[in-house]
Each structure stands twice: as structure tokens, then as C-alpha cells.
N, C-alpha and C positions, 0 to 999 in steps of 0.2 A: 183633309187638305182644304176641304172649303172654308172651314172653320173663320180663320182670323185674315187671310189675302180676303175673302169676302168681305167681312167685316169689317174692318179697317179702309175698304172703298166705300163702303154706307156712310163710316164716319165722317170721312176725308168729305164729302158729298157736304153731308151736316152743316161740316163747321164751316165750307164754304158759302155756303145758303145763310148760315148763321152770319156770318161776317158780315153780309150786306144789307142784314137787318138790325142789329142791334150795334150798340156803345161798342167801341173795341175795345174801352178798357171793363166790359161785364160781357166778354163772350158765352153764348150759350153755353148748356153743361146738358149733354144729352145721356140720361140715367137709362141704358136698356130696361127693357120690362123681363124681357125670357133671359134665360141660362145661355151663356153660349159654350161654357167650359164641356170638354168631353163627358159624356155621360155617365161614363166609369166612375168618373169621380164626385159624385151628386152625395153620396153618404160616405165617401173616403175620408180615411184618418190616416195620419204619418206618424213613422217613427225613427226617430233621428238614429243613424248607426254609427258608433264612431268605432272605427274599424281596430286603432291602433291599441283603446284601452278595453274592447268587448274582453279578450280573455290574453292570458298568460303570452300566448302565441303571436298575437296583433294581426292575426292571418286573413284574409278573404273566406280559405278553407274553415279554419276554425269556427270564424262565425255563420259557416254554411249550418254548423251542427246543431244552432241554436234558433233555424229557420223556420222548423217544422213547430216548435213553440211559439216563436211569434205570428204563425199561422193561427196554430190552434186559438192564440189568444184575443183573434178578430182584426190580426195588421193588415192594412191597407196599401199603404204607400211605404216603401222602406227609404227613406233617402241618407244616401253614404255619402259620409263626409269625405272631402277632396281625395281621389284615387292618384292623383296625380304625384310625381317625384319631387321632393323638397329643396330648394336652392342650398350650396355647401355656401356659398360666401356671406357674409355678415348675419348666417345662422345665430337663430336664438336658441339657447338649450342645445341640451344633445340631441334629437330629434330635429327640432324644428318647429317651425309653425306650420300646420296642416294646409295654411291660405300663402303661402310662400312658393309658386309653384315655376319649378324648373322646365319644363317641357308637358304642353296641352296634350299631348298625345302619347303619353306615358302612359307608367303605373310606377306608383311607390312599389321596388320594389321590397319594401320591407312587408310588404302584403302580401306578395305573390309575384305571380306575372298574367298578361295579357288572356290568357285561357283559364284563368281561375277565375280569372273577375267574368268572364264570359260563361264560365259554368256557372258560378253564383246568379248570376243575373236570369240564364236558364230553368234554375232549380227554383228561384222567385216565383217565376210564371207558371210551375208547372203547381206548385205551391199555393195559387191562385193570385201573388203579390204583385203591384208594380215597382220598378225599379228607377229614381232618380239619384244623379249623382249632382253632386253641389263644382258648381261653375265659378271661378275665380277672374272676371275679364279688366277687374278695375285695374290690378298691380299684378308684377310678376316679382321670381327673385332673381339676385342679382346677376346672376349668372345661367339666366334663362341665353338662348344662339341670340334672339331679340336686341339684348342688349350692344350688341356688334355689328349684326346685320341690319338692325334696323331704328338703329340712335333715333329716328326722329318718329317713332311712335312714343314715345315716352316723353312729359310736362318736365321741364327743366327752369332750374331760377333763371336771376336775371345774368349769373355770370355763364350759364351754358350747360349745368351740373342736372343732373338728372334727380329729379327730389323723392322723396318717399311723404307718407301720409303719418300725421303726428308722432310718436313715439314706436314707430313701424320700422324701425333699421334696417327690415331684415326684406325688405320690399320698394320694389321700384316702382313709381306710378305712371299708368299708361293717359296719355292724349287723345282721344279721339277727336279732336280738331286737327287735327294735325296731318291725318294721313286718311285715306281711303283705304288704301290697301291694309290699314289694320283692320279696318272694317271686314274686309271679306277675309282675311287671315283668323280673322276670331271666329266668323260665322261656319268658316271651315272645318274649323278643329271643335263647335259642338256638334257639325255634322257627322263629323268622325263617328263619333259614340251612338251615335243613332246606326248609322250603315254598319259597324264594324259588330257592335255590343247588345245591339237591339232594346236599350236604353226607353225609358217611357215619357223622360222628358229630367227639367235640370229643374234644380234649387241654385238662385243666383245672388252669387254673396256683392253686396254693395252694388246694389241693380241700376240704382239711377242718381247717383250725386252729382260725380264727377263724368258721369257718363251719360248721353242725349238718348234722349227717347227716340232723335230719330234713326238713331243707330239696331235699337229694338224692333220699332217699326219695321223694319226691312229684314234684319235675322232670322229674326224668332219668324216670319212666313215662309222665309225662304229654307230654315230648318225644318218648319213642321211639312214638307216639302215628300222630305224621308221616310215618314212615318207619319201615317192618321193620329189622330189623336192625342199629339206631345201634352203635355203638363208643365206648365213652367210658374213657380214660385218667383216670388222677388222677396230680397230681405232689401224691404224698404218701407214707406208705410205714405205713398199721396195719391192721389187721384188718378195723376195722369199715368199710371202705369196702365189703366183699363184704359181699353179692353185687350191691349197688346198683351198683359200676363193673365194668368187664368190666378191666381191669389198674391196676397202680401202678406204680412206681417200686424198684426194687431200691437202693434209695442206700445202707443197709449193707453192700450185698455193691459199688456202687461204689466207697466209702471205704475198704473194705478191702482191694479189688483195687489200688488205688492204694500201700497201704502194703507189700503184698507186694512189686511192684517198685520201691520203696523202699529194702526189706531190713528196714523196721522192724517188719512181722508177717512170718509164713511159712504153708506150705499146711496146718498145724497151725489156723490159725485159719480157715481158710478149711473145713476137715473139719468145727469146732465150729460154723461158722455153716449150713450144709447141715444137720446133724444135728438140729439148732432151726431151720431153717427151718417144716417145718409142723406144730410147736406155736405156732407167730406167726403161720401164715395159714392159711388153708381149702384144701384139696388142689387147688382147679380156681381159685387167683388165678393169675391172669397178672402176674408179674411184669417188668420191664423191664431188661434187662441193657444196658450202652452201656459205651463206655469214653472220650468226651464228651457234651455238648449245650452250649447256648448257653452258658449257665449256666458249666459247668466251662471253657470254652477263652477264653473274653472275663475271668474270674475267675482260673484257677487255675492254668493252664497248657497245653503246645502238648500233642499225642500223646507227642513225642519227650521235655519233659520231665515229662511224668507217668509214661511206661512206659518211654522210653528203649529198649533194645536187645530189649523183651521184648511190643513192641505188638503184633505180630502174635499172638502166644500170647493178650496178655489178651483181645483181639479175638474169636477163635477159641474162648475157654473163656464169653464172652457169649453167645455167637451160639448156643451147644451145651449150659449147663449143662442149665435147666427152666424158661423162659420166652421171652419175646418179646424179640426183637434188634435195638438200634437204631442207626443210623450217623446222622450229623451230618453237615450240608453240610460239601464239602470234602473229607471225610476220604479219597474216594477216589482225591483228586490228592495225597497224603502232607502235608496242608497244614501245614506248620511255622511259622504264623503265628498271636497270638491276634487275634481280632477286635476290632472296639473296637464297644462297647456303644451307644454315643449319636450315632453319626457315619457316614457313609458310609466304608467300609472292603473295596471289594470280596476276597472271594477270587481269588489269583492262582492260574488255571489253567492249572499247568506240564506239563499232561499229564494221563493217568489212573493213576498207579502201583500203583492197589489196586483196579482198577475190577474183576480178573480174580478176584483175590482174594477180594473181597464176592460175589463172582458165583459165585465156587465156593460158599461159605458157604449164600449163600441158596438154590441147587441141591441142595445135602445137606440140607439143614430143608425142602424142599418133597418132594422123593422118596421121605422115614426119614420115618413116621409115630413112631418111638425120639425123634425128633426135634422133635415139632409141641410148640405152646404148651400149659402148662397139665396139665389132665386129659387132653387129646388127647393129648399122648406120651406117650414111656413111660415107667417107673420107671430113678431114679439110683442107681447103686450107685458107689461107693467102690472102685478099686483099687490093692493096696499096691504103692508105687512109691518109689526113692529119694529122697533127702534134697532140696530144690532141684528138684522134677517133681512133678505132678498129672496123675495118672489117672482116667477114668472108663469105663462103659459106661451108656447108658442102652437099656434094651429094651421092646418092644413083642409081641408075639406073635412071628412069625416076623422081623420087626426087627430086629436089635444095629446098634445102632453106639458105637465104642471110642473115645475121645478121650486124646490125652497132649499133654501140655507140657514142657518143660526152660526155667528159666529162670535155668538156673547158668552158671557162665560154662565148665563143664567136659561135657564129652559124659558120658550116663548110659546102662547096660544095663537095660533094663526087660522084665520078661515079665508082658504079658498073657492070662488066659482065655480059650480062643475055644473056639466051638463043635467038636465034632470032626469032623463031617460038612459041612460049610459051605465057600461060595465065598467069597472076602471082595475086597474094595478098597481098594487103599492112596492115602490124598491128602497131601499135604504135603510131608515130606523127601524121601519117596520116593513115586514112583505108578504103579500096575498092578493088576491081577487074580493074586491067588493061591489055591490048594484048602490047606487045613486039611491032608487027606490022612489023617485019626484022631485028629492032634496035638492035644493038649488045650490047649495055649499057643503065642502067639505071640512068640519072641524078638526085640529088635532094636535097634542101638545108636540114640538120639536127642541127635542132637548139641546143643552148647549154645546156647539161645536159638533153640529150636525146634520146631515141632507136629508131631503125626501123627495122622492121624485114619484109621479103619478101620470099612468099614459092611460088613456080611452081605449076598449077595447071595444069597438065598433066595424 
């Protein structure tokens, strides 16, 4: 509870102190030093659930069964996509859109009802997982009680009509200029799921567009109210969301990861976006690194053709840059299918072929504090490596760990720094324990369309 109502008085302080010293139009940018996100989540990873396509059944229950594997397999965060009941009126598809939400305080019940999602959310905990549900506050659907009872929380044109958000039919958009009382009507109903569901904190769809930060500001304290140490995401991607959310969204360095296995950028742009990374944000944002979500595989494409021969690399360089690492149902049966958005479309479980994979991944982010989210890990450094390959090290006190990638089509000589006194570990092309022995670098060829990662055992 002290967490962010303290924090957000430090700040309010700041920027008032700051106002009367400097330009108003270059107001201070006060970059915290420490972490203030719960501690829990210093090496936490997410994994996106999308409840309706996990299996044949679309059940809360059903995906209860497949818990104790995503335990085993090093899940951190589980976040479920929208639980809530789906508007019938100018529905898309037979389903619906999962962000079309008729009543905050439901359950779809094509999942269940209210005690199953309270057992799941149970069996999470006892499973060692947290649980976030994804929060819908921008739009409702049409035939949410809102729209009757309370016409004037919703942004309407100039003849009086209530508007929806680009090629969105199927969703009404709300105002928060407009009213107060939606203000506390929304802060209400994420209370809900904290008092009712024992909930760990929300993933919050379209956090800050259309919607004021100072609306945040005042929620999100007054929610984490109910429970120590909430977790809140934003799918959004500026500044001003810290320190009021504990992470965002990396979707520049998504889109750009994207166009490197492309070919239409190279690791040239990817050194310039690092380099600006934190003059865009405060040292201790959590950012989100993925290489889908719902969004990108129902939209834009499978793994295979967005990365093609090089997904384990961009996987690998998420999971590692300097933030929080997230996987998407599926990804760890190789799923080479997009979902379909509106419709029952279960995932086809041919196996686990990345299940070992991810499980390394999240093993190395929990053991390297070089590793953990945010302020918790350590500092990234840059090293020079050939043309088509990205290197890095990031460290922590007695810490390192060394990351490479190749994602040319030709094998590359790379020499990295290492310590000279130091044990190390090799994971990927090659793996075992080696001694430095004095050596100030480590040689070694990295073939094409392939990782290596090396952590200090000290």
C-alpha cells in the first residue's frame, strides 16, 4: 500500500519544485534510481492465456489442466485475457470480440462462472503463479446498462451519437472528461476483482490515449488499496505512464524487431533504439519484450512468418535485453497457425517443441539477477560484433551474462570480453562449464541462424 500513494506524493513534490525552476515548456523528467515495482516481480515473465482458443472446451476449468505445466515450465505471471461477458449488439463474428465488454463485473459465461475463475485463480497461487486479468476501461459494448443509465460517460459526435473507435462497430467509447462518477464507477469494478477474486493486479488494454493519466493517478492507489502489491501493465508505450504503472509495452522495439528479420532494418537500428532508450523512459520502467500477443498472430502474422528462420534468436534477445519477457499461448507447441479473433479457433497441441526452450530462458532470468526486470538487473552494454549478429552483456555486481545472435544466413567469428578470473556457462549452440583460465575474451564461431548465451558463475 505504500508503494505508489507514496510515490506519486514524492513526485507531485518534484514536479512542483521543478515548475519553479525551470522552462515550462522543458519541465523536469525525474528518472527514479531504485525499483519501486513489487518485488515479486523483479525476475517475472508473463504468459498471455487466451482462455476461449487454449482447448476444444474454451473453459477456465479446462485450462486449469494445463497449469501445472505451465508451472513446471518456469510461468510467472499468467494474464487472462478479458473474463468478462461479450456485448450481443453490433457483435462481430459468432463469438465476438474478447474487448467488447458487456458488464465489468461478470464472467463470459462461455468459460464458466464466477467460482471457477476463483478456483483457477486459487490453484495459480497454490501452483506458486500470479494471476492478472486484462481490463477494458477505454470502450464498452453496446449494450453494456451504461449505455442507458449513463449516456453521458460516453464521447459522442457533434450531432449527439455516441462514437466508436476506428473500424470498432462493435464498441462504444467512453469520456472521461465528461463525468467523475465514471471515474469512481471504473475504479470500482477493478476493485471488484481484487476483494472478490484475489486477482494480482490488471493488464490494461489502451491505457492512456483517450484516457488521462489523471484518471490513473488516483485508481490504480486507490485500488492497490485492497491488496499489497497489485501489478499493473499498460498496453501503451510513453513516459508518462511511470511511475503510476509498474510496466508497458515495448512496441517500438516490437516493430522493429520485426523488420530486422525482414531485412528491412539491421542491428544498426536496433544499437540507435537502446541508445534512446532511457531518454524515452525512467531507468526502473518495465518494459515488455514479446515476439507476439493476441493482437500481432490473429492480425499480422504466425512466428514463422514474422521471424521465419531467425525466432528463436528474436525470442532469446526479448527474453534477455532489459525488461519483462512475454510468451503467447501456444508459442510453446511452435504454433504455425493465426487465430481467428471472433470465433472459436482452438490451438492445435502437436506437442511442446519450445516448452524446454522457454524453460531454459526463464531459468536464466530467474538465477542472473544481470538478468531481472527493470532497475532489478543489471546494466546493457553493447558488444562489437559482425555485420548480421547482436551482442550483448548485461551485468550486475558479481553477475555477467553475455548474449549473441547470428541471424545471417552464414556462420560468424565473434570474440567476446569476459572476465579473466571467472567460471562461465555455455547455453545454446553449444553447452557446458568453461574457466576463462586469465583469458581476457572468449572466441567462437556462431553459426547461422543462431544464439549463444554465456553467464558467469561466480
Amino acid at each position: 500500500m505504500f508503494k505508489k500513494t507514496h510515490l506519486l506524493s514524492v513526485l507531485m513534490l518534484a514536479l512542483l519544485v521543478g515548475a519553479c525552476s525551470q522552462p515550462a515548456e522543458k519541465p523536469a523528467i525525474d528518472k527514479l534510481k531504485d525499483p519501486y515495482q513489487p518485488e515479486w516481480t523483479k525476475s517475472a515473465n508473463i504468459y498471455e492465456v487466451n482462455i476461449r482458443q487454449y482447448s476444444e472446451e474454451g473453459t477456465f476449468n479446462a485450462f486449469r489442466e494445463e497449469m501445472p505445466r505451465l508451472a513446471d515450465m518456469g510461468v510467472d505471471i499468467l494474464w487472462l485475457m478479458p473474463i468478462n461477458p461479450i456485448g450481443m449488439k453490433n457483435r462481430k463474428g459468432e463469438l465476438g470480440s474478447y474487448y467488447s465488454v458487456s458488464d465489468y463485473k461478470g464472467i463470459n459465461p462461455n468459460y464458466g462462472t464466477l467460482d471457477d475463475f476463483k478456483a483457477l485463480v486459487a490453484e495459480a497461487h497454490e501452483l506458486g503463479m500470479k494471476v492478472i486479468i486484462d481490463w477494458v476501461p477505454n470502450h464498452t459494448a453496446w449494450d453494456h446498462p451504461w449505455i442507458t443509465e449513463h449516456p453521458e460517460f460516453y464521447a459522442k459526435d457533434d450531432e449527439g451519437n455516441i462514437t466508436y473507435e476506428a473500424d470498432w462497430t462493435d464498441i462504444a467509447l467512453l469520456n472521461y472528461n465528461n463525468s467523475k462518477e465514471l471515474w469512481s464507477m471504473m475504479t470500482d469494478a477493478m476493485a471488484y476483482w481484487v476483494e472478490v477474486a484475489d486477482i494480482d493486479g490488471f493488464r490494461v488494454d489502451h491505457a492512456a490515449h483517450e484516457i488521462p493519466m489523471e484518471f490513473w493517478n488516483e485508481a490504480i492507489p486507490a485500488v492497490d488499496e485492497k491488496k499489497d502489491d497489485l501489478f499493473w501493465l499498460a498496453e501503451w508505450n510513453e513516459s508518462k505512464l511511470y511511475p503510476t504503472f509498474d510496466a508497458s509495452y515495448a512496441w517500438e522495439y516490437f516493430h522493429l524487431s520485426t523488420e530486422i528479420a525482414k531485412g528491412e532494418k539491421s542491428f544498426v537500428d536496433l544499437d540507435e533504439y537502446m541508445a534512446h532508450r532511457n531518454e524515452k523512459f525512467p531507468v526502473t520502467a518495465y518494459l515488455m519484450y514479446f515476439t507476439t500477443n493476441h493482437d500481432e498472430n490473429s492480425w499480422n502474422g504466425t512466428d514463422q512468418e514474422l521471424f521465419g528462420d531467425n525466432f528463436e534468436n528474436f525470442s532469446v534477445l526479448a527474453a534477455t535485453m532489459d525488461g519483462m519477457f512475454l510468451v503467447y499461448s501456444g508459442q510453446e507447441t511452435a504454433m504455425d497457425k493465426q487465430l481467428k479473433f471472433f470465433e472459436s479457433d482452438p490451438i492445435e497441441w502437436d506437442g511442446y517443441e519450445y516448452e524446454d526452450f522457454y524453460s531454459t530462458l526463464y531459468t536464466l532470468i530467474d538465477d542472473n539477477p544481470a538478468l531481472w526486470n527493470g532497475a532489478y538487473g543489471g546494466d546493457f552494454k553493447r558488444i562489437e560484433s559482425p555485420e548480421g549478429t547482436f551482442a550483448f552483456s548485461r551485468t550486475k555486481g558479481s553477475n555477467e551474462v553475455i548474449v549473441a545472435v547470428n541471424i545471417s544466413e552464414d556462420d560468424k567469428e565473434i570474440s567476446v570480453p569476459v572476465w579473466s578470473a571467472s567460471n562461465y556457462t555455455k547455453f545454446g549452440v553449444t553447452e557446458g562449464d568453461f574457466s576463462t583460465d586469465g583469458s581476457k575474451t572468449y572466441d567462437f564461431e556462431l553459426p547461422a541462424n543462431e544464439w549463444f548465451i554465456l553467464t558467469a558463475n561466480n
